[in-house]
VEXKEKOL-892293 format. One record per residue (C-alpha): x, y, z. Coordinates in Angstrom, 3 decimals, decimal comma. Example, Ala and Ser with C-alpha at 12.3 -4.5 7.8 and 13.67 -1.06 7.14 Angstrom:
2
<<12,300 -4,500 7,800>>
<<13,670 -1,060 7,140>>
END
This chain:
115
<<12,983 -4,235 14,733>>
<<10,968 -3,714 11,091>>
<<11,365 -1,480 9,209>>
<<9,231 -0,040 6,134>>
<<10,093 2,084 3,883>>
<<7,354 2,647 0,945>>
<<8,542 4,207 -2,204>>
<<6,701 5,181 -5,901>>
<<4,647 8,103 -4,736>>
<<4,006 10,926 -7,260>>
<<1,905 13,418 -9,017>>
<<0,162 11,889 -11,932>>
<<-2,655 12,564 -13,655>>
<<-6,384 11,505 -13,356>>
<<-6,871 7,761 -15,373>>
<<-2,942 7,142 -14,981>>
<<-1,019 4,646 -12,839>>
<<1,505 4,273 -10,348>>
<<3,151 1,243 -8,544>>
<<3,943 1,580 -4,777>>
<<6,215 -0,576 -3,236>>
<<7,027 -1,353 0,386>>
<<10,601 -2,593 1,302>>
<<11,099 -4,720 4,086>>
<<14,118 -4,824 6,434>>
<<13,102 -8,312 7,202>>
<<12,089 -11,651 4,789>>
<<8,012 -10,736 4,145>>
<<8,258 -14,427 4,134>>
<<7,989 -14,122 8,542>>
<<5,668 -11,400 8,239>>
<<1,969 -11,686 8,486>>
<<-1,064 -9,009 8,544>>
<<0,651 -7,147 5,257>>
<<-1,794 -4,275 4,354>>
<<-1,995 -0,560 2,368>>
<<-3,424 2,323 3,923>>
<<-3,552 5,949 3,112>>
<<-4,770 9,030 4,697>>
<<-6,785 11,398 2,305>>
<<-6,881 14,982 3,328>>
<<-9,196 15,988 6,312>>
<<-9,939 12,371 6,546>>
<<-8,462 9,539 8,778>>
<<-6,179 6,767 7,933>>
<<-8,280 4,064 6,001>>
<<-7,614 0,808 4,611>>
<<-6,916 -0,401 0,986>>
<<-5,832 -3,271 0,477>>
<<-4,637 -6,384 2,034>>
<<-3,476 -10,002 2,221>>
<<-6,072 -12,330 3,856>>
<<-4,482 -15,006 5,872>>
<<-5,313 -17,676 3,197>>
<<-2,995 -15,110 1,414>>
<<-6,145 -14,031 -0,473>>
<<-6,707 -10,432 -1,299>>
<<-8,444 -8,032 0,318>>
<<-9,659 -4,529 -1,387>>
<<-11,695 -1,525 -0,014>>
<<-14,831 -0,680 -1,764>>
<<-13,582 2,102 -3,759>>
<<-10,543 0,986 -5,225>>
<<-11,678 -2,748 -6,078>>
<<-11,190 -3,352 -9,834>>
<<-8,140 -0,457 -9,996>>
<<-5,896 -0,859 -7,351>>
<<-3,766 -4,780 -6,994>>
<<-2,074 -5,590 -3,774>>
<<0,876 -8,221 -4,436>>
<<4,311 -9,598 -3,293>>
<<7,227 -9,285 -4,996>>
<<9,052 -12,176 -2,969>>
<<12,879 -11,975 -5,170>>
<<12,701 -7,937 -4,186>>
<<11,640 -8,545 -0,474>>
<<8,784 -6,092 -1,067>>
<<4,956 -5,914 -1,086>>
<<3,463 -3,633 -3,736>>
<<0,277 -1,715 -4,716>>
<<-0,624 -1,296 -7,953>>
<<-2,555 1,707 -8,945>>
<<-4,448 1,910 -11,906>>
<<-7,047 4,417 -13,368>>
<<-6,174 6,731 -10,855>>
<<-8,800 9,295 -9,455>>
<<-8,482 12,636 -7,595>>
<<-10,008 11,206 -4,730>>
<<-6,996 8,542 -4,645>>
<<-5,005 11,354 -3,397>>
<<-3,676 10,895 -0,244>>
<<-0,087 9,777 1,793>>
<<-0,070 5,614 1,609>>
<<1,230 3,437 4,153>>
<<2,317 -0,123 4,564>>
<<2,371 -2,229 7,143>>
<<2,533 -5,649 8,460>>
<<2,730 -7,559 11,597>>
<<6,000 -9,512 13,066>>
<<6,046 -11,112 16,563>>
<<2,933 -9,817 17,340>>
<<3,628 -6,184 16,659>>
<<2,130 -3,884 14,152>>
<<5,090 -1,945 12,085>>
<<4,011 1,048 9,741>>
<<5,942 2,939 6,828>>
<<6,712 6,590 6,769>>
<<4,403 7,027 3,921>>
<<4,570 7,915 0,314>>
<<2,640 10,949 -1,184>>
<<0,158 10,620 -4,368>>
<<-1,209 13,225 -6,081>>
<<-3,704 12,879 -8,772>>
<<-4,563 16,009 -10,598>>
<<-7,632 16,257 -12,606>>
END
């Protein structure tokens, strides 16, 4: 079984930057499908950002040109990196990825912006 655990959540102020990271139990090397999500308040989980399978990235509208999806292959991780940070980027984030078929989510990782 996978398992996810995303870490670098925090309160941080509007323009700033944070760096999320999502640890796998398993080499990211056999996974496939590796993506960001978060779930703002009163709204539904959404994507971010993802790896294409050319391994090309993927970005949602409105965090293209702030936010940088990448792998971190030595740490076994996959991380977002959050830059010029807006209230609206508030939200719980989640990674997740795909192995054998099977979709495996994170316990998410809280991030605050304050204005």
């Amino acid at each position: 079984q996978v398992q996810l655990v995303e870490s670098g959540g925090g309160l941080v102020r509007a323009g700033g930057s944070l760096r999320l990271s999502c640890s796998a139990s398993i080499d990211v090397g056999r996974m496939s499908n590796m993506a960001w999500y978060r779930q703002t308040p009163g709204n539904q989980r959404e994507f971010v950002a993802r790896f294409s399978d050319f391994g090309n990235t993927v970005y949602a509208d409105p965090v293209k040109g702030r936010f940088t999806i990448f792998r971190d292959n030595a740490a076994n991780t996959f991380d977002l990196q959050m830059n010029s940070l807006k209230p609206e980027d508030t939200g719980v984030y989640y990674c997740t990825v795909v192995f054998m078929g099977t979709s495996h989510w994170g316990q998410g990782t809280r991030v605050t912006v304050s204005s």
